[in-house]
C-alpha positions, 0 to 999 in steps of 0.5 A: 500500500502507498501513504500519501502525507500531506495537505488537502485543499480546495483550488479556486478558479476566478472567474468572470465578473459577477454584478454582484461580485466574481464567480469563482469555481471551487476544485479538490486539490492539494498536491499530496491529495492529487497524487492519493487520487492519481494512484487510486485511478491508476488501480494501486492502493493508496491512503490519505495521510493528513489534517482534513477539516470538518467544514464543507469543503473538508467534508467534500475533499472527505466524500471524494476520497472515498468515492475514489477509494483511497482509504481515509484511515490515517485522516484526521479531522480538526475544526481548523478551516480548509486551506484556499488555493485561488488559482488564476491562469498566465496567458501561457496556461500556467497556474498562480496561485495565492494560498489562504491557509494560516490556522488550516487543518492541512496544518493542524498535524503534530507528531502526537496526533500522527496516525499510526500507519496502515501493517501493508504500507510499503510506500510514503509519500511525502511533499508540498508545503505541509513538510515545510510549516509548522507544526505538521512540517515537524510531524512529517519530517519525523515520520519520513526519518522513522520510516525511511529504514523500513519503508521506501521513501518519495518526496518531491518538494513542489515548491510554494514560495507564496506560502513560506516565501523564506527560500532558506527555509526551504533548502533547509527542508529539501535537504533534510528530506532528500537524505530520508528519501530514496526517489526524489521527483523535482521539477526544473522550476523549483530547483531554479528556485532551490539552487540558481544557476546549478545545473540539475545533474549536480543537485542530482548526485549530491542526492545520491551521494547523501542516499537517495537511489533514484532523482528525477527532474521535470522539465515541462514541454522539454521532458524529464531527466532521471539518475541513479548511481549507475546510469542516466535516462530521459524522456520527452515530454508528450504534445499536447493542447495545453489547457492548464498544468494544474495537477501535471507534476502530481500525476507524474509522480502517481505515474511515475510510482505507479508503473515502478510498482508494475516493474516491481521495481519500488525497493531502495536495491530495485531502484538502484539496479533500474536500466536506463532502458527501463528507466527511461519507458517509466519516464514516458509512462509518467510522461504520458499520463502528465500530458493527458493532465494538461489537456483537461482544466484543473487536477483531473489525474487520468485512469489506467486505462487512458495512458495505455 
């Protein structure tokens, strides 16, 4: 079973002007939230791990879940608000977003109230904000740290300045993280942000030299790169009608994990001993479903059978 640890949100779309004010359509999201969902519908089995709200919105993000069937077990619940993502669109296609979350129940999390974890969890995922503020960044960066010995270990940073604007924060974290970590997934845009001017191979294998097993970065319309200690392997990014990128780099990594778990491929020694043939057909599997993202608005993760 996967774990997915982190935040659940509600992205919100501006609309049109209204005479009484703007419409504005409210989406399920999250980063972590859209990962559990992009595994569940790409048929793997997957838990939630995070703070969800009892207000409206929390209990639609709650009924989602279940009708996706990811198991809410490890969810718990707080009268903290939902946090707002209010998402509007560069004339690129490309998302900004402006959170609303101080006092939210994504953040609400201490390692007191951590829930134990599911006996078949062989995977946690961990990423986003929520492994960066306080308190439940400490709640997660001390599960990763226990369980990383036991359990394999993803992470992708994804990284949101306009949450904690504090980019040294933010390094700080990621190189926590990436030591616990066996797969790292990280997006070209954020390393930019992270470590300007380092080229990405760089960052890479200072990653494995610290433990990770398998780096990944995506590169938008230029594709994906991945390393291991023992090869190199690419893969170019699929054309597509770009509607919105909301949700592409959280269903590559859904995909991503995905089709390792099909190669049975998801133990810190299998990652390390990928082909980089092999490596590089996970890549376009991850590619693919990514794609299928972005020619749908907001995070609409594709179904197993649609990648095919």
């Amino acid at each position: 079973m996967f774990v997915v640890c982190g935040e659940a949100l509600m992205d919100v779309y501006t609309g049109e002007p209204t005479p009484a004010g703007l419409g504005l359509d409210a989406r399920l999201g999250g980063s972590p939230y859209n990962v559990a969902v992009g595994l569940a519908r790409l048929g793997r089995p997957v838990a939630f791990l995070g703070g969800v709200s009892t207000d409206a919105f929390g209990e639609r993000l709650l009924q989602a879940l279940r009708q996706e069937r990811v198991d809410v077990s490890t969810v718990v619940r707080s009268t903290g608000p939902t946090t707002l993502s209010v998402v509007g669109l560069n004339a690129h296609g490309v998302p900004e977003y402006a959170f609303h979350g101080q006092g939210a129940a994504d953040r609400l999390l201490t390692q007191q109230s951590l829930p134990a974890l599911p006996e078949a969890t062989r995977v946690l995922q961990f990423g986003s904000y929520t492994t960066v503020v306080e308190p439940v960044g400490s709640a997660l960066r001390a599960l990763a740290a226990r369980e990383c010995g036991r359990r394999l270990v993803a992470y992708d940073p994804n990284v949101r300045l306009n949450v904690e604007p504090d980019v040294s924060r933010w390094q700080a974290v990621v190189e926590v993280m990436a030591t616990c970590a066996h797969l790292v997934k990280v997006s070209d845009e954020d390393l930019g942000c992270l470590y300007p001017g380092v080229p990405a191979a760089e960052v890479a294998q200072r990653w494995l030299g610290q433990g990770a097993r398998l780096v990944v970065v995506t590169r938008g319309g230029e594709g994906s790169l991945a390393w291991t200690r023992q090869v190199q392997a690419q893969a170019p990014a699929r054309a597509v009608a770009v509607v919105d990128t909301v949700g592409a780099g959280d269903t590559f990594q859904a995909a991503l994990l995905t089709r390792l778990d099909e190669l049975d491929a998801l133990s810190p020694a299998a990652l390390e001993g990928l082909s980089a043939e092999t490596l590089a057909g996970v890549l376009g599997f991850a590619s693919r479903a990514a794609a299928i993202t972005c020619s749908r608005r907001s995070a609409d993760l594709p179904r197993r059978s649609e990648v095919e």
